[in-house]
Biopython code that builds the backbone (N, CA, C, O; Angstrom):
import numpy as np
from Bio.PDB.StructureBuilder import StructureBuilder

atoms = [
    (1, "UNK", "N", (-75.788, 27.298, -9.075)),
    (1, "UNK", "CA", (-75.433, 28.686, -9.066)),
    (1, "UNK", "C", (-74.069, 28.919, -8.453)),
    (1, "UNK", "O", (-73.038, 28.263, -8.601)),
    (2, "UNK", "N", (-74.375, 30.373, -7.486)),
    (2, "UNK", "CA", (-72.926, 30.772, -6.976)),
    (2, "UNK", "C", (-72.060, 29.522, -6.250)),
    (2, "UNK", "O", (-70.841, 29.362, -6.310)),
    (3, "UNK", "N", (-73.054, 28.674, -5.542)),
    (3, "UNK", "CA", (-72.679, 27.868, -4.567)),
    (3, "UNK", "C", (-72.288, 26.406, -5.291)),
    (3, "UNK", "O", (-71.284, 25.723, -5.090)),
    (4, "UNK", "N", (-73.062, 26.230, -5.918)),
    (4, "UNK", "CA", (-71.639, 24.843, -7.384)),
    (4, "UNK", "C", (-70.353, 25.545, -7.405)),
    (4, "UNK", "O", (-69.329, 25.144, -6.853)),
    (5, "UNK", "N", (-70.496, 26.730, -8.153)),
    (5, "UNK", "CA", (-68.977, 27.299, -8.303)),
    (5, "UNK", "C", (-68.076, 27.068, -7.211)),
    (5, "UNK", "O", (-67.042, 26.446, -7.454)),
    (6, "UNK", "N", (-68.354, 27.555, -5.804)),
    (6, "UNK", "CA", (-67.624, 27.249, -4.966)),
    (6, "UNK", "C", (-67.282, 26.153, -4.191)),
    (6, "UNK", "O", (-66.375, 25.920, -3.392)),
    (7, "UNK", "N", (-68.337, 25.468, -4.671)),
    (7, "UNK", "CA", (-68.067, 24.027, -4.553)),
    (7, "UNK", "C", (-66.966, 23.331, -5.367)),
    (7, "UNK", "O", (-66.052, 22.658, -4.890)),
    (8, "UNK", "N", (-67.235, 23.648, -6.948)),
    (8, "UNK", "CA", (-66.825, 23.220, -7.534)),
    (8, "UNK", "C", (-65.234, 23.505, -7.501)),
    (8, "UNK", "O", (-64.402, 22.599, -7.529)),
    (9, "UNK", "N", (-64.893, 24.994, -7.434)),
    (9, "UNK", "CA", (-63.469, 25.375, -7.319)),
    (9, "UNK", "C", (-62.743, 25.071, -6.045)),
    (9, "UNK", "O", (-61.513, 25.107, -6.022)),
    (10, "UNK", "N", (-63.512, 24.747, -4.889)),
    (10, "UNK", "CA", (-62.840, 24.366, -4.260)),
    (10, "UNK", "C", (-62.281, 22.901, -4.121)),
    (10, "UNK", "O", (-61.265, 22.582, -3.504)),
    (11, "UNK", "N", (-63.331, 21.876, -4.971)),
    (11, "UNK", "CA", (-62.900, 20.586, -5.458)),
    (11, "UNK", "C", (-61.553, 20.583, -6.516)),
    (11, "UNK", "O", (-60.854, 19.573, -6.598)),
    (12, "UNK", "N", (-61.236, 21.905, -7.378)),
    (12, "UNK", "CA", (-60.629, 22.084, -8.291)),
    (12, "UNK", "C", (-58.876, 21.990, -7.426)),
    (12, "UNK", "O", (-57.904, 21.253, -7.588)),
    (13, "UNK", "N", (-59.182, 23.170, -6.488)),
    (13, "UNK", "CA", (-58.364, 23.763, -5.586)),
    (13, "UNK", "C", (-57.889, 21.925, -4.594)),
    (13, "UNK", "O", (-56.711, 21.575, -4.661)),
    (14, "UNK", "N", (-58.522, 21.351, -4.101)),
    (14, "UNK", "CA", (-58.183, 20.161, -3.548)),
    (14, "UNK", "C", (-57.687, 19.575, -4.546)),
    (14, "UNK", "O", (-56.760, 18.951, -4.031)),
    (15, "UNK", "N", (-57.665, 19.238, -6.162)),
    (15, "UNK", "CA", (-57.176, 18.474, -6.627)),
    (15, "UNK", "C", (-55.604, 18.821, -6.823)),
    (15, "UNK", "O", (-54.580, 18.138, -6.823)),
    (16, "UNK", "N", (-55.919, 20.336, -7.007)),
    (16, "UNK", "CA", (-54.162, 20.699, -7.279)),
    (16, "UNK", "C", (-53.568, 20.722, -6.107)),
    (16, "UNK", "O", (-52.342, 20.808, -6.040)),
    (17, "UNK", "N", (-54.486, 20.634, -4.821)),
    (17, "UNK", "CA", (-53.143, 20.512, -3.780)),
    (17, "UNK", "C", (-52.711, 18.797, -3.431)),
    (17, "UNK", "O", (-51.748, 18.385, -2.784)),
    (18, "UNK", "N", (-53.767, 18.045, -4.093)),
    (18, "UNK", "CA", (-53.448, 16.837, -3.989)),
    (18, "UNK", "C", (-52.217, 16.394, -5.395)),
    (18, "UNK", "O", (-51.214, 15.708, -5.195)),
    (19, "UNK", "N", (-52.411, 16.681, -6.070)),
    (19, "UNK", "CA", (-51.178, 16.789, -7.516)),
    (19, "UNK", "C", (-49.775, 17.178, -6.887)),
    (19, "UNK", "O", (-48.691, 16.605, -7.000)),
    (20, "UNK", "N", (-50.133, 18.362, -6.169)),
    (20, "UNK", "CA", (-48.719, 19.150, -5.903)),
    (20, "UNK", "C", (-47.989, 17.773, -5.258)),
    (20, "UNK", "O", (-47.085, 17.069, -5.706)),
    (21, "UNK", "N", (-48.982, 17.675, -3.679)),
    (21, "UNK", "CA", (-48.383, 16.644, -2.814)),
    (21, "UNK", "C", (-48.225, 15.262, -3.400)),
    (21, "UNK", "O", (-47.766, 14.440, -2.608)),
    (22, "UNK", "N", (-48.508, 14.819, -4.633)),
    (22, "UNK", "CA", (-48.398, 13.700, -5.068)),
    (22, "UNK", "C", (-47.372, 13.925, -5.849)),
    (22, "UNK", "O", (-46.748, 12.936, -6.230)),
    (23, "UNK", "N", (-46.932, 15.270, -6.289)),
    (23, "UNK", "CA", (-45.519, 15.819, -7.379)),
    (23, "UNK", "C", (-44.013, 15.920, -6.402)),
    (23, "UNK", "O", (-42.846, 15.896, -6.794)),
    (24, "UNK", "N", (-44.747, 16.079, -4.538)),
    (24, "UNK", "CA", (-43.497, 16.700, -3.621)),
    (24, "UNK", "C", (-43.254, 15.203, -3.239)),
    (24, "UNK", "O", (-42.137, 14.998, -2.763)),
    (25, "UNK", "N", (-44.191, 13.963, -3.367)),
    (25, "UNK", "CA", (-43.818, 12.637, -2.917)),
    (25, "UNK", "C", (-43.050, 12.108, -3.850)),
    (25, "UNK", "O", (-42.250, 11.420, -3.216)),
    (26, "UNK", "N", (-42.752, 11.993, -5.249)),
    (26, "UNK", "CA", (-42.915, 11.524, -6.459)),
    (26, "UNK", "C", (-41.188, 12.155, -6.321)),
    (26, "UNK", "O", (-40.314, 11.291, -6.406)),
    (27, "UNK", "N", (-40.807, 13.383, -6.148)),
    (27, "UNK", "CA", (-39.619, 14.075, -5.633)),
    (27, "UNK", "C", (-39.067, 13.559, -5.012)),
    (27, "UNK", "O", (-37.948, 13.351, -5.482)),
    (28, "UNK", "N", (-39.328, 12.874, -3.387)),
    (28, "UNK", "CA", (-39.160, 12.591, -2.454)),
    (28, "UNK", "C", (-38.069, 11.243, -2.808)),
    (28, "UNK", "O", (-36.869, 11.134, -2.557)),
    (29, "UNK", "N", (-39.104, 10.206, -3.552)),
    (29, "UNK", "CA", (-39.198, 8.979, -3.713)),
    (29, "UNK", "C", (-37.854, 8.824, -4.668)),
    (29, "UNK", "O", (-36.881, 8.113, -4.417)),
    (30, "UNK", "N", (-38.067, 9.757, -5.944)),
    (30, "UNK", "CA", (-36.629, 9.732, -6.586)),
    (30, "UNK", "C", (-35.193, 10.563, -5.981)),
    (30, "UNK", "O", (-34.046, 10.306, -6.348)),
    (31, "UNK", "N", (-35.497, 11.375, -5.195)),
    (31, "UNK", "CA", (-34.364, 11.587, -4.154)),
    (31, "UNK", "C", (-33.662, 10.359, -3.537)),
    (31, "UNK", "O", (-32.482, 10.009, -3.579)),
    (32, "UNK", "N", (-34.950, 9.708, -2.841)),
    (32, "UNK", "CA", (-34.153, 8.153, -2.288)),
    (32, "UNK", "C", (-33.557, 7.031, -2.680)),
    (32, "UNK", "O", (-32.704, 6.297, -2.180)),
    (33, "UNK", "N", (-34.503, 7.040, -4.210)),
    (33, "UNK", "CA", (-33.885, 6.728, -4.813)),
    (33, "UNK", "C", (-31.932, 6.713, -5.299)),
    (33, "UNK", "O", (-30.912, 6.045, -5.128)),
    (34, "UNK", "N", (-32.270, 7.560, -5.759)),
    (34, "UNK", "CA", (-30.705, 7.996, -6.116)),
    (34, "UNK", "C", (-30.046, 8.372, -4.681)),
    (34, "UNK", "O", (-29.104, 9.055, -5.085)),
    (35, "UNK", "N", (-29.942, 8.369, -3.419)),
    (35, "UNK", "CA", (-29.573, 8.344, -2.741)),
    (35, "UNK", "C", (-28.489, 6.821, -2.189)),
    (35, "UNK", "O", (-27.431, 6.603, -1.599)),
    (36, "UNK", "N", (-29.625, 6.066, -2.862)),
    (36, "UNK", "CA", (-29.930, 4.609, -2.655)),
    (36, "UNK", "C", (-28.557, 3.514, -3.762)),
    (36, "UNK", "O", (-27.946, 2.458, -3.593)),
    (37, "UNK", "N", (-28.628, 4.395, -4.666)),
    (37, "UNK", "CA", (-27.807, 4.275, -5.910)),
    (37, "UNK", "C", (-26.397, 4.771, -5.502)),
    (37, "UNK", "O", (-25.479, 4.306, -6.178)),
    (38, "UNK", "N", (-26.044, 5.693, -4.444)),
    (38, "UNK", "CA", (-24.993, 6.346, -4.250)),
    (38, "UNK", "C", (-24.382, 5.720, -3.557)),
    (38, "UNK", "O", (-23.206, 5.460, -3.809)),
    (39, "UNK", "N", (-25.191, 5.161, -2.143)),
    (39, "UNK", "CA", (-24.798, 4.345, -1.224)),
    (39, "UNK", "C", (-24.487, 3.103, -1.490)),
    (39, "UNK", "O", (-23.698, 2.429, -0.828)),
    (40, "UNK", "N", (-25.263, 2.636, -2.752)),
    (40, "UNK", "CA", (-24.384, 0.975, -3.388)),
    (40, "UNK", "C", (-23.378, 1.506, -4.251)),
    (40, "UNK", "O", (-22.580, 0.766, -4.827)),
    (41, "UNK", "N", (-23.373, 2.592, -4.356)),
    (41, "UNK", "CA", (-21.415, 3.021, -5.438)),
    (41, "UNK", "C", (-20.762, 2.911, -4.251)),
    (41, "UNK", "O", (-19.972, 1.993, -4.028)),
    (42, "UNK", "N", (-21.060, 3.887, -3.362)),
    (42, "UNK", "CA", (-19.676, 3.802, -2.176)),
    (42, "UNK", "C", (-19.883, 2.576, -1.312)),
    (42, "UNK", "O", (-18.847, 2.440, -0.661)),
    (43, "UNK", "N", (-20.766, 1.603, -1.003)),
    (43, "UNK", "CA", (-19.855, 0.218, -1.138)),
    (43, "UNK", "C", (-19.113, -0.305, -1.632)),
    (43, "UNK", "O", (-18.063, -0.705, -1.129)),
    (44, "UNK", "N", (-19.558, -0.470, -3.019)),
    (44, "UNK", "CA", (-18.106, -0.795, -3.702)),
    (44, "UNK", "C", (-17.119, -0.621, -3.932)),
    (44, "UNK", "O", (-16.319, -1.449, -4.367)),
    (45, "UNK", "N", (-16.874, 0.835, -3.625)),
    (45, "UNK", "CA", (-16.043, 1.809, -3.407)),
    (45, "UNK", "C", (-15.123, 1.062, -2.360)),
    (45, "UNK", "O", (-13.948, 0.721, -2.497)),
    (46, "UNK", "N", (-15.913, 0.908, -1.349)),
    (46, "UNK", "CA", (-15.181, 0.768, -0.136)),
    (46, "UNK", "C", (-14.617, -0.413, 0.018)),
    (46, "UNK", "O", (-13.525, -0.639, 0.540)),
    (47, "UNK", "N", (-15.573, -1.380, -0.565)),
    (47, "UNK", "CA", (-15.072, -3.378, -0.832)),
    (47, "UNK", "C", (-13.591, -2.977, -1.480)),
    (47, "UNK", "O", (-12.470, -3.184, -1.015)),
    (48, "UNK", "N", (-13.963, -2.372, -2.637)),
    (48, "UNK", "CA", (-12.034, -2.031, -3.696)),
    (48, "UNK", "C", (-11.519, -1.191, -2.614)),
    (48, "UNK", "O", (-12.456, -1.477, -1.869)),
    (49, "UNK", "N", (-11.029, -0.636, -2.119)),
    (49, "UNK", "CA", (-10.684, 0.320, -1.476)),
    (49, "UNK", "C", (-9.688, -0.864, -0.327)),
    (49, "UNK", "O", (-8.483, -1.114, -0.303)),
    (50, "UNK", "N", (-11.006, -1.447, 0.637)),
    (50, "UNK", "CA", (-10.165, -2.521, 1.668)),
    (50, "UNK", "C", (-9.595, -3.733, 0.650)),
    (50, "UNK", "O", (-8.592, -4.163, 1.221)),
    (51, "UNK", "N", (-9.774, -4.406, -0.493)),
    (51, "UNK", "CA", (-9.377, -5.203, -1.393)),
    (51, "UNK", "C", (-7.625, -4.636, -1.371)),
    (51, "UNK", "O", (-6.666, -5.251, -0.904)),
    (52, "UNK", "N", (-7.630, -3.058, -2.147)),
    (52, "UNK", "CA", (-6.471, -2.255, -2.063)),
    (52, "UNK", "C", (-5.594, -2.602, -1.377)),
    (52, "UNK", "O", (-4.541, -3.204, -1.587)),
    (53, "UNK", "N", (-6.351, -1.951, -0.003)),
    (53, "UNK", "CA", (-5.155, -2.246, 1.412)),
    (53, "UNK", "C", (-4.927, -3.220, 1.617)),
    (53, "UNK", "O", (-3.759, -3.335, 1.990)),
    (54, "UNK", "N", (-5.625, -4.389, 1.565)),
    (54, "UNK", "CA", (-4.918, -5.884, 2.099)),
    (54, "UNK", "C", (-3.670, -5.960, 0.951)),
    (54, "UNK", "O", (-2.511, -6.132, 1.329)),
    (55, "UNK", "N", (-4.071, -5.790, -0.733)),
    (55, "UNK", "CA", (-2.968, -5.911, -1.441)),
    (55, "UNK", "C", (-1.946, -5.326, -0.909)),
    (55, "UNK", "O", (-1.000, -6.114, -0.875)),
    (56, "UNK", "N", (-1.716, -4.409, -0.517)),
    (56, "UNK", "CA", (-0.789, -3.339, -0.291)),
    (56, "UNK", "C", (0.054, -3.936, 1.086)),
    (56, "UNK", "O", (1.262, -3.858, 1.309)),
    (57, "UNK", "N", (-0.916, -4.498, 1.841)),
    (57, "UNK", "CA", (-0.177, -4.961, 2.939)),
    (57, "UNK", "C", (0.383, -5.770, 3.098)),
    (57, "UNK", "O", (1.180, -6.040, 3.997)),
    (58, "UNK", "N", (-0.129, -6.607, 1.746)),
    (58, "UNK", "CA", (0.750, -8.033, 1.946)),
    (58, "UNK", "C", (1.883, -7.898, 0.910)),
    (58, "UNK", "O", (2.821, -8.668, 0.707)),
    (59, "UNK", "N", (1.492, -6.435, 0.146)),
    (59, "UNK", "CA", (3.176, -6.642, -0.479)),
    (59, "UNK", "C", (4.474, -5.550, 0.241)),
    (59, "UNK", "O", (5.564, -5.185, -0.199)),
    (60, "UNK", "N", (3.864, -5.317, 1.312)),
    (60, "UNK", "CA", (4.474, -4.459, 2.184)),
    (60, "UNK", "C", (5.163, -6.154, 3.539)),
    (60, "UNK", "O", (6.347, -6.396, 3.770)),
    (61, "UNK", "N", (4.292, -6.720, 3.954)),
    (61, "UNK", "CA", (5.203, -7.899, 4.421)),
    (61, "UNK", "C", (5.899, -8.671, 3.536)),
    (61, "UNK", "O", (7.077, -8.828, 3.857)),
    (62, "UNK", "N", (5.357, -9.505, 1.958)),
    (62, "UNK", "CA", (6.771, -9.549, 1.318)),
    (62, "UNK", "C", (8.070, -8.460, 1.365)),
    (62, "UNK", "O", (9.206, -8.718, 1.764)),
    (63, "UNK", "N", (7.610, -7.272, 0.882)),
    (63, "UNK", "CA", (9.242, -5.855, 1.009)),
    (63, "UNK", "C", (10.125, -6.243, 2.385)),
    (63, "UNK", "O", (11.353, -6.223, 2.459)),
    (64, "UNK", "N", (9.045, -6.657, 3.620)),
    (64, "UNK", "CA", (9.483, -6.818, 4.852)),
    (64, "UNK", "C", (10.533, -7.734, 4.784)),
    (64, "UNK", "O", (11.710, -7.419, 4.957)),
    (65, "UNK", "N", (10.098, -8.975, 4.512)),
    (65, "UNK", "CA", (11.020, -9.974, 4.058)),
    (65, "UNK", "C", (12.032, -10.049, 3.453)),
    (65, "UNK", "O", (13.035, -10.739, 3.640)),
    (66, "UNK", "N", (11.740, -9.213, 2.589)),
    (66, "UNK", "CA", (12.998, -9.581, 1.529)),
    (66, "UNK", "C", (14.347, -8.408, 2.071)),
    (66, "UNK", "O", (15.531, -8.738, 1.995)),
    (67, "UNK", "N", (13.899, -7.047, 2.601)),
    (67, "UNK", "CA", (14.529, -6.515, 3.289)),
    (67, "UNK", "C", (15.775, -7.032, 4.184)),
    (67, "UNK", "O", (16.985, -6.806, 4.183)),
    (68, "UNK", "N", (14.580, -8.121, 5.221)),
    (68, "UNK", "CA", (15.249, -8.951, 6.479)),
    (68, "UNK", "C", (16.411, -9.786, 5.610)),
    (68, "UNK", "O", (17.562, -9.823, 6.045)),
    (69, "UNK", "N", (16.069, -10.422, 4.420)),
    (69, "UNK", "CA", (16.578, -11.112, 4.186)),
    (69, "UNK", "C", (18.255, -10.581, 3.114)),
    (69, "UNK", "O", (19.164, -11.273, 2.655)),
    (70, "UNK", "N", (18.053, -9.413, 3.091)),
    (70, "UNK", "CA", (18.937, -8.663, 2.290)),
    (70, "UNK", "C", (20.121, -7.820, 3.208)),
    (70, "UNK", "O", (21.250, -7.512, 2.825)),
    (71, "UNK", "N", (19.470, -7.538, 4.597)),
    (71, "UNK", "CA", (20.463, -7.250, 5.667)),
    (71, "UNK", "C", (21.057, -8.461, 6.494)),
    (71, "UNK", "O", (22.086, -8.203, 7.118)),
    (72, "UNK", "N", (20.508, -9.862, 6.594)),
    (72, "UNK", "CA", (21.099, -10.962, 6.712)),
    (72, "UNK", "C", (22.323, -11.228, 6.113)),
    (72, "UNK", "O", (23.428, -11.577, 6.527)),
    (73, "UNK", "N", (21.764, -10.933, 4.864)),
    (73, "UNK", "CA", (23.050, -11.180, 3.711)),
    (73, "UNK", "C", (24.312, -10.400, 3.946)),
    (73, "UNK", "O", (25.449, -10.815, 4.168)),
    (74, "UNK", "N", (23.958, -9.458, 3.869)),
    (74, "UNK", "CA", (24.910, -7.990, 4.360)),
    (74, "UNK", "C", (25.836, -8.460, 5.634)),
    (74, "UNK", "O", (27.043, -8.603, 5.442)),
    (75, "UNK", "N", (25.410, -8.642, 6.617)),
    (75, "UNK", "CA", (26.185, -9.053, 7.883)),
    (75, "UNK", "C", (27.490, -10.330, 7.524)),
    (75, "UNK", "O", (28.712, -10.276, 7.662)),
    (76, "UNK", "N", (26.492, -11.531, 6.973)),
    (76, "UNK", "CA", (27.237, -12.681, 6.490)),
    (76, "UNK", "C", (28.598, -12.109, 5.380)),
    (76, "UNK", "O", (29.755, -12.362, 5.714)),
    (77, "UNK", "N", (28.379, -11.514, 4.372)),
    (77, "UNK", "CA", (29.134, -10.742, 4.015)),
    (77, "UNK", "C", (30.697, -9.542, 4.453)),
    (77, "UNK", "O", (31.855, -9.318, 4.099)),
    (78, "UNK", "N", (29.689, -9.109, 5.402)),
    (78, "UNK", "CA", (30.578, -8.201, 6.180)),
    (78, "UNK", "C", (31.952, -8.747, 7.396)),
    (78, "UNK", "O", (33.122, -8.439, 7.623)),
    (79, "UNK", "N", (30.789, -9.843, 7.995)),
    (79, "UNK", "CA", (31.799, -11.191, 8.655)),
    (79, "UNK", "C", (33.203, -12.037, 8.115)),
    (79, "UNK", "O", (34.268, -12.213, 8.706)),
    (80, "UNK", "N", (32.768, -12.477, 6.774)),
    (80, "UNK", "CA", (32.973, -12.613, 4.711)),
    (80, "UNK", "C", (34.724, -11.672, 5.058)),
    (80, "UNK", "O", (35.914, -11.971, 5.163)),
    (81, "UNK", "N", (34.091, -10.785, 5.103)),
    (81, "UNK", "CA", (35.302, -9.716, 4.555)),
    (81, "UNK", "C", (36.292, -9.746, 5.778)),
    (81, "UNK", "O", (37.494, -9.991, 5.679)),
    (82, "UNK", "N", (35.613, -9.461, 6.956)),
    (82, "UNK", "CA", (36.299, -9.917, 7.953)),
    (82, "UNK", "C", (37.542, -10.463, 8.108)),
    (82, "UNK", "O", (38.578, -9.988, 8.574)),
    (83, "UNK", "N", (37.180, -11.948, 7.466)),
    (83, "UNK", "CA", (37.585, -13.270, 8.129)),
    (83, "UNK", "C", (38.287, -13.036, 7.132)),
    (83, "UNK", "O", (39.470, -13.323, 7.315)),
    (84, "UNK", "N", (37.974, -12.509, 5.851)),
    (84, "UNK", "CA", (39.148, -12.948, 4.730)),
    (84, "UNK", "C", (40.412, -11.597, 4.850)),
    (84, "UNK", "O", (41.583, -11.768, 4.507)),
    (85, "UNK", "N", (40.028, -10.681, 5.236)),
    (85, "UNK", "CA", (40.957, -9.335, 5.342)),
    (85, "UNK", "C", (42.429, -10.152, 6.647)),
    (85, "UNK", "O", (43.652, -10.107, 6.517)),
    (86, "UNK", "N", (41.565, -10.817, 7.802)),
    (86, "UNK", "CA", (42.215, -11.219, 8.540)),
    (86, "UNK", "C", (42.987, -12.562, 8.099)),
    (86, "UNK", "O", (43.730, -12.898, 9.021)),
    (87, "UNK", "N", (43.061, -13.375, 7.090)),
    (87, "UNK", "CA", (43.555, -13.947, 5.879)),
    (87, "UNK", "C", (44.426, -13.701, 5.919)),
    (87, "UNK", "O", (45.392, -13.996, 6.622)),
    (88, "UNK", "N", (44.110, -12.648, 4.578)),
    (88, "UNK", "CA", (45.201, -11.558, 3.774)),
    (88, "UNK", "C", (46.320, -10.962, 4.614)),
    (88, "UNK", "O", (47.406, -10.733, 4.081)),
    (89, "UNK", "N", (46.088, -10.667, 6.050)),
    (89, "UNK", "CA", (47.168, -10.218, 6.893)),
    (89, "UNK", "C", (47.905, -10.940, 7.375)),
    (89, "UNK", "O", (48.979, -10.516, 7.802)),
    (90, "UNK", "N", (47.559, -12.277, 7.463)),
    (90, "UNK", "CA", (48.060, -13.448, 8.477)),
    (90, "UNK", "C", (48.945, -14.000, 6.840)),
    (90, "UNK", "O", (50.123, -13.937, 7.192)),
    (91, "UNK", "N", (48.950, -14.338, 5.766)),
    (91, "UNK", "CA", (49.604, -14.229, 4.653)),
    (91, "UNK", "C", (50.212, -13.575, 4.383)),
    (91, "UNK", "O", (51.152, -14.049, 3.745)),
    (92, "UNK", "N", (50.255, -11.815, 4.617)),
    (92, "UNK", "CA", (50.977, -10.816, 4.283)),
    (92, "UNK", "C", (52.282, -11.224, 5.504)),
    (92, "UNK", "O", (53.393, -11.645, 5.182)),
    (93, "UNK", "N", (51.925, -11.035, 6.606)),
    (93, "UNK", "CA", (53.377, -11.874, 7.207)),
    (93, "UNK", "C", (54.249, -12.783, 6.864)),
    (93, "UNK", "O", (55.448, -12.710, 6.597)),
    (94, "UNK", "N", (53.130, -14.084, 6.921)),
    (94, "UNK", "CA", (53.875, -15.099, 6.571)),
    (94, "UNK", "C", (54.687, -14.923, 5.114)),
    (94, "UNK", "O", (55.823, -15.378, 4.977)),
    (95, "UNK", "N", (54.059, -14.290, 4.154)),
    (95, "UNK", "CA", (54.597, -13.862, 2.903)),
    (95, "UNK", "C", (56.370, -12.901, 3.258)),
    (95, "UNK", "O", (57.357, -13.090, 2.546)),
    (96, "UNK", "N", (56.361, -12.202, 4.142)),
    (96, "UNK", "CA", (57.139, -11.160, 4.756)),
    (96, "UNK", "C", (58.171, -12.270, 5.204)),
    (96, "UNK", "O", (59.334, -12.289, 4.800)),
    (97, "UNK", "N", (57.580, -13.282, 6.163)),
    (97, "UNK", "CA", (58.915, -14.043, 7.091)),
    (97, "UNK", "C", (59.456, -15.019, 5.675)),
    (97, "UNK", "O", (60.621, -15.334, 5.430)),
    (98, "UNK", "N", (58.729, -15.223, 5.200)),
    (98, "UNK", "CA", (59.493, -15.988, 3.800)),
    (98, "UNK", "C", (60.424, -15.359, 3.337)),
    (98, "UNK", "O", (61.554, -15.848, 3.314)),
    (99, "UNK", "N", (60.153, -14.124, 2.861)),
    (99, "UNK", "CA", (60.981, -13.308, 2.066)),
    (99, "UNK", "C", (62.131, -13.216, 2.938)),
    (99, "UNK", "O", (63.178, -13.772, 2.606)),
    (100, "UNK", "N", (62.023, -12.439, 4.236)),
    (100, "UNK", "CA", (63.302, -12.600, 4.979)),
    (100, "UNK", "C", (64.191, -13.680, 5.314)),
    (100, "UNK", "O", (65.335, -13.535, 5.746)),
    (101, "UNK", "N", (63.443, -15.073, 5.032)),
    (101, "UNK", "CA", (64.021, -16.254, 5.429)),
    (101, "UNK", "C", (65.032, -16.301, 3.829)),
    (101, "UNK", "O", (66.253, -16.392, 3.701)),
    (102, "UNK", "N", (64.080, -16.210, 2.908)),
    (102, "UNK", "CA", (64.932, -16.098, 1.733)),
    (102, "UNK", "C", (66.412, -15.092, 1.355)),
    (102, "UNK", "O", (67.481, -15.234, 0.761)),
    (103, "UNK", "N", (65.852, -14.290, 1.935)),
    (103, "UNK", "CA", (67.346, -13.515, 1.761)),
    (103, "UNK", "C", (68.408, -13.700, 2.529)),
    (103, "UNK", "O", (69.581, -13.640, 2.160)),
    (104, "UNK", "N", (68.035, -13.909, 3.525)),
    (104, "UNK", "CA", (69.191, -14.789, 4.816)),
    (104, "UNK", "C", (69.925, -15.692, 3.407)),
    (104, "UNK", "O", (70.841, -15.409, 2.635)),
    (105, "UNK", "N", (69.028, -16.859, 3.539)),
    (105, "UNK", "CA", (69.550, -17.780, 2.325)),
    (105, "UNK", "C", (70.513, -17.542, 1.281)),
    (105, "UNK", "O", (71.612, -18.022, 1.003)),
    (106, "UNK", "N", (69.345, -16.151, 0.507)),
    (106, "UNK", "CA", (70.808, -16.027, -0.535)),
    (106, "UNK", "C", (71.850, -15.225, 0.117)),
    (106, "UNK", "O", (72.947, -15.364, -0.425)),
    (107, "UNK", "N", (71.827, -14.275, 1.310)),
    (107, "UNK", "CA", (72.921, -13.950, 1.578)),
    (107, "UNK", "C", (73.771, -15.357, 1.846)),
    (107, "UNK", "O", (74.679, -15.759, 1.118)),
    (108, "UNK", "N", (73.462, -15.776, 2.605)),
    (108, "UNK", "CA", (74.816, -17.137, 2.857)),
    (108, "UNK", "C", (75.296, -18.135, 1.703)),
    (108, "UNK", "O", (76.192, -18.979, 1.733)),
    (109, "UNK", "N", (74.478, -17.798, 0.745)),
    (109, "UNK", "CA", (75.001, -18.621, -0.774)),
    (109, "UNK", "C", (75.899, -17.587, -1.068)),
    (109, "UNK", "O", (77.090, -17.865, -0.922)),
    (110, "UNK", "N", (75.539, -16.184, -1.541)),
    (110, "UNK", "CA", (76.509, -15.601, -1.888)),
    (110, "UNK", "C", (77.655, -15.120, -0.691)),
    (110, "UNK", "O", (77.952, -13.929, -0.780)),
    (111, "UNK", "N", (78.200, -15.726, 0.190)),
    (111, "UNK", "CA", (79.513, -15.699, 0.807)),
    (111, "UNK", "C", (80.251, -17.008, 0.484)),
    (111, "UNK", "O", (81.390, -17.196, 0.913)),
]
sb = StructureBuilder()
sb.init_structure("model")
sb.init_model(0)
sb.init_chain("A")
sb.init_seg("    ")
for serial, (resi, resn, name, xyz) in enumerate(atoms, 1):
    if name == "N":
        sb.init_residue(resn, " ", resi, " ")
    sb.init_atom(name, np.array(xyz, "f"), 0.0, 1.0, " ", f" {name:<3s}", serial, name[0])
structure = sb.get_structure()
């Protein structure tokens, strides 16, 4: 009678709250899922990422190098010009006392 019914619906009533909570776990589980999935992307993420920077750093100490080695040059160069400007002047005299020695010369030929 009355009392099956309420038996019965309340067995009805337990099953759907057991469904629900087996529908809010079932939720739960694929939340962590894909949570789970996100957190192995941004590893890898992060492996390429530091992979990146070491590249980057080691072509930032080659640039270093070649830099050092390009203002080396520069100095040797600059020294270069130096030594040869101071040359060119020490010639530009001697070029000068020639010439004057020469004209002495031809003056006393032509007397």
């Amino acid at each position: 009678g009355v009392f099956d019914q309420i038996e019965s619906f309340a067995i009805v009533r337990q099953k759907l709250a057991l469904a629900k909570s087996q529908s809010n776990i079932d939720y739960h589980v694929l939340a962590i899922e894909k949570a789970t999935e996100e957190r192995e992307k941004m590893k890898l993420e992060l492996e390429s990422l530091k992979a990146e920077r070491e590249d980057l750093r080691k072509r930032n100490e080659e640039q270093q190098a070649v830099i050092k080695q390009l203002s080396e040059s520069i100095e040797d160069n600059l020294e270069k010009k130096c030594s040869l400007e101071e040359t060119c002047e020490g010639l530009t005299a001697e070029t000068s006392s020639i010439n004057n020695q020469n004209a002495l010369l031809i003056g006393e030929l032509n007397q």
